[in-house]
C-alpha positions as CSV (number, residue, x, y, z in Angstrom):
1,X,0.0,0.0,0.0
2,X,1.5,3.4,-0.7
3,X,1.5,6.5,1.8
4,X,-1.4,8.1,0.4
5,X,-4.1,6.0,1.8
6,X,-4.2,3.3,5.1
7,X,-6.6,0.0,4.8
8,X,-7.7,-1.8,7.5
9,X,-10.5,-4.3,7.4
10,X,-13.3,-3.4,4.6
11,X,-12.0,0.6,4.7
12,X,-9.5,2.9,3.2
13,X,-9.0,6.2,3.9
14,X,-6.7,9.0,2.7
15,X,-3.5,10.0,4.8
16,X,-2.5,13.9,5.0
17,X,-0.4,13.9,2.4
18,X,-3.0,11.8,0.3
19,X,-5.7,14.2,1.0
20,X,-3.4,16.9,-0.3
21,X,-1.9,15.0,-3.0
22,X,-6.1,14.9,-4.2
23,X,-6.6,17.9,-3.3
24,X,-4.0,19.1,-6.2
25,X,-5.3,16.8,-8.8
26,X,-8.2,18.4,-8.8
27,X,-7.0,21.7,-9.3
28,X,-4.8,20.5,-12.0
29,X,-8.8,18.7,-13.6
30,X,-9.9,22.4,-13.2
31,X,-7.3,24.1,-14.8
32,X,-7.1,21.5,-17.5
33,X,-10.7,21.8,-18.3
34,X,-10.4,25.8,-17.8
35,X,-7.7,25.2,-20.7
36,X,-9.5,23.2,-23.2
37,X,-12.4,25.3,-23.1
38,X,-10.4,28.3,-24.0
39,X,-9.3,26.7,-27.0
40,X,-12.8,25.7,-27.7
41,X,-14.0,29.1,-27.7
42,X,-11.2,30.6,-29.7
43,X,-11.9,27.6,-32.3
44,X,-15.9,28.3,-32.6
45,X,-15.4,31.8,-34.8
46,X,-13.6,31.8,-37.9
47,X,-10.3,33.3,-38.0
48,X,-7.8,33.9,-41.0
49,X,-7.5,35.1,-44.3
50,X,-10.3,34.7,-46.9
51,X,-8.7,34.4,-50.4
52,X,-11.4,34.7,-53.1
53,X,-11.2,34.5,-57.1
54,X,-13.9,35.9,-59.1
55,X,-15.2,37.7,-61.8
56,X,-15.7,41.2,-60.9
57,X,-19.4,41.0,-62.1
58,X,-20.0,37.9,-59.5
59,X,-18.1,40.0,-56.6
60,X,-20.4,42.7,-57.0
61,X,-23.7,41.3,-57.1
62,X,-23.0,38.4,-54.9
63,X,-20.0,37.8,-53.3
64,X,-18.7,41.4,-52.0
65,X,-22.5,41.6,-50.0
66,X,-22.1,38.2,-48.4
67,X,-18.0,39.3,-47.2
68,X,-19.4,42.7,-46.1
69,X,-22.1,40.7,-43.6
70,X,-19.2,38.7,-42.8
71,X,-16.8,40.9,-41.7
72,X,-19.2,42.7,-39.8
73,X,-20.2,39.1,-38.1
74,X,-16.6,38.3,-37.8
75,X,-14.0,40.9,-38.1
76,X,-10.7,38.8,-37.0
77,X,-8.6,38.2,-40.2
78,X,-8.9,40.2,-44.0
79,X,-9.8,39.6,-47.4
80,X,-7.7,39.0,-50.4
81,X,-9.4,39.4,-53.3
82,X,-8.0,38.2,-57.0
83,X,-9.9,39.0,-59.9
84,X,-10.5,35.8,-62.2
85,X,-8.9,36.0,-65.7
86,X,-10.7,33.5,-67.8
87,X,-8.1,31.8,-70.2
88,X,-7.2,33.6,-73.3
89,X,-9.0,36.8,-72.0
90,X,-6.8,40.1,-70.9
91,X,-8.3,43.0,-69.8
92,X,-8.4,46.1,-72.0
């Protein structure tokens, strides 16, 4: 049996030093729980760059109101927009 805990017939029972040595694990399951939900928070909301390629008609009607509501939703991270060149076409 280690120090922690003393046995007799059909009982156990912490020693001091077990009762402390429990008493810091669960501070430690606290703090780890108190750690990982940290991380879960930061992961629920998007964050980073947004890279898009489109046509420029597309961005206007479509895409540039939908990244305007979501910068306003989520304003952590940018936009890097890259206007689509369809093959064989340059612009004037």
């Amino acid at each position: 049996m280690c120090a922690c805990c003393t046995a007799v017939a059909r009982h156990c029972s912490l020693t001091e030093i077990g009762q402390a040595y429990y008493q810091r694990c669960l501070a430690m399951r606290v703090e780890a729980e108190s750690a990982a939900e940290l991380i879960e928070r930061n992961r629920s909301e998007p964050q980073g760059l947004v890279r898009i390629s489109c046509p420029t008609a597309l961005l206007n009607s479509w895409v540039g109101p939908m990244l305007t509501r979501y910068m306003l939703k989520y304003p952590v991270g940018g936009v890097v927009y890259r206007k689509h060149q369809p093959p064989g076409r340059s612009d004037p």
